[in-house]
Every structure is written in C-alpha cells, then in structure tokens.
N, C-alpha and C positions, 0 to 999 in steps of 0.2 A: 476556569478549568485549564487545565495544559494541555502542548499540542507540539506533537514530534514532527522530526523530521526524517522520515521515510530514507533510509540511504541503501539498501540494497533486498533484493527477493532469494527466494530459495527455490529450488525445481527439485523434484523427483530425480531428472538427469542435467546437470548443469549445460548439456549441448542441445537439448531439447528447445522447437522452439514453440510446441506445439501443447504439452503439459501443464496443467494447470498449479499456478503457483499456492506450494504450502506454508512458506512463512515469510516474515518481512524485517526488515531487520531497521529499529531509529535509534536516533542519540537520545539517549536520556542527559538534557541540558545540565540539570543540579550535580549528578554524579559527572559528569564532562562520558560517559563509557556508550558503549554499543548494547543494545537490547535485541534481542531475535524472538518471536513471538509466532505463532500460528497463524494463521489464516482463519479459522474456528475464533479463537482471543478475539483478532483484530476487529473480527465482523461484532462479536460481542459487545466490544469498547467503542464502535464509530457509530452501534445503533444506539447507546448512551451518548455520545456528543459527536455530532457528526464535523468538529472542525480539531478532532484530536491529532488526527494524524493528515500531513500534507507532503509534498515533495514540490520542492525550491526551483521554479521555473526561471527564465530569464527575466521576463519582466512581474513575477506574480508565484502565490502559493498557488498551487493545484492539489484540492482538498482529496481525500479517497471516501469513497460514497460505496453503497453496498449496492449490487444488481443481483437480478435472478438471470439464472438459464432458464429457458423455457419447459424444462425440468421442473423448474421453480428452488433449482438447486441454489442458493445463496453465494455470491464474491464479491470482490473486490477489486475497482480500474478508479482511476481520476474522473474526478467530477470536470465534466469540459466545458469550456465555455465558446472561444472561438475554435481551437486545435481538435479536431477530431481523433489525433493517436492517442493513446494508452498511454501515458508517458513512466506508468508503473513499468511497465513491459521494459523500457530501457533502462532499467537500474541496473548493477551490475551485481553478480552472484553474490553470497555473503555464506 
C-alpha cells in the first residue's frame, strides 16, 4: 500500500490556533502534484491502513493515527513516540 506525505493542513480561519483542522494537504509521489483531502477521507483512509499518511520528522516518519474526543468525536494528530507535540499542528496552511 502507499503512503503520503502530509505537507500542509486547512483551518476554518487560517489565524486560528484553536479550530479544529478540516483537511490535510500530501504529495501524491506517481503524479509528482499536491492532494487536499478532508479530515472525514483522511480518517476513513488511515482506518484502512494506518501507515498511509505520515509527516517527515528530522530523524523519522511520524505516522497520523485517529483519536477520539471525549465526545467520542473522531481526528487526527501524529502517532508519538518520544515527542509529545502534535507535530500535525505545525504544518503550514495549504
């Protein structure tokens, strides 16, 4: 299976830091172009293969994995291993 590379998120208000993100933006490798996708998709596509989508750490991929709010409302943040931040959070707008 294939597996992108996460390069930028979408907000509601691009100055918000507080909104929760509605789409995510990877390279589709074969076309060499930019994909923008939901938040809804993404969650779809990563509970089919949870190593589809990642973002390119310093030393390492950092997978995206689904969590609940206590809602039990469904997202999306990096799977962490030692780093506690979100490192989805720091992408830049798309």
């Amino acid at each position: 299976m294939a597996n992108y590379q996460v390069i930028g998120i979408r907000r509601p208000s691009q100055k918000s830091t507080h909104e929760q993100i509605t789409h995510i933006a990877y390279i589709e490798s074969f076309f060499n172009s930019r994909v923008v996708i939901t938040i809804e998709e993404a969650i779809r596509r990563i509970a089919k293969n949870s190593k589809e989508f990642y973002i390119r750490g310093v030393t390492n991929m950092d997978y995206l994995e689904i969590v609940k709010t206590n809602e039990g409302k469904p997202f999306i943040k990096t799977r962490q291993e030692n780093n506690k931040k979100d490192n989805l959070l720091r992408l830049q707008e798309c």
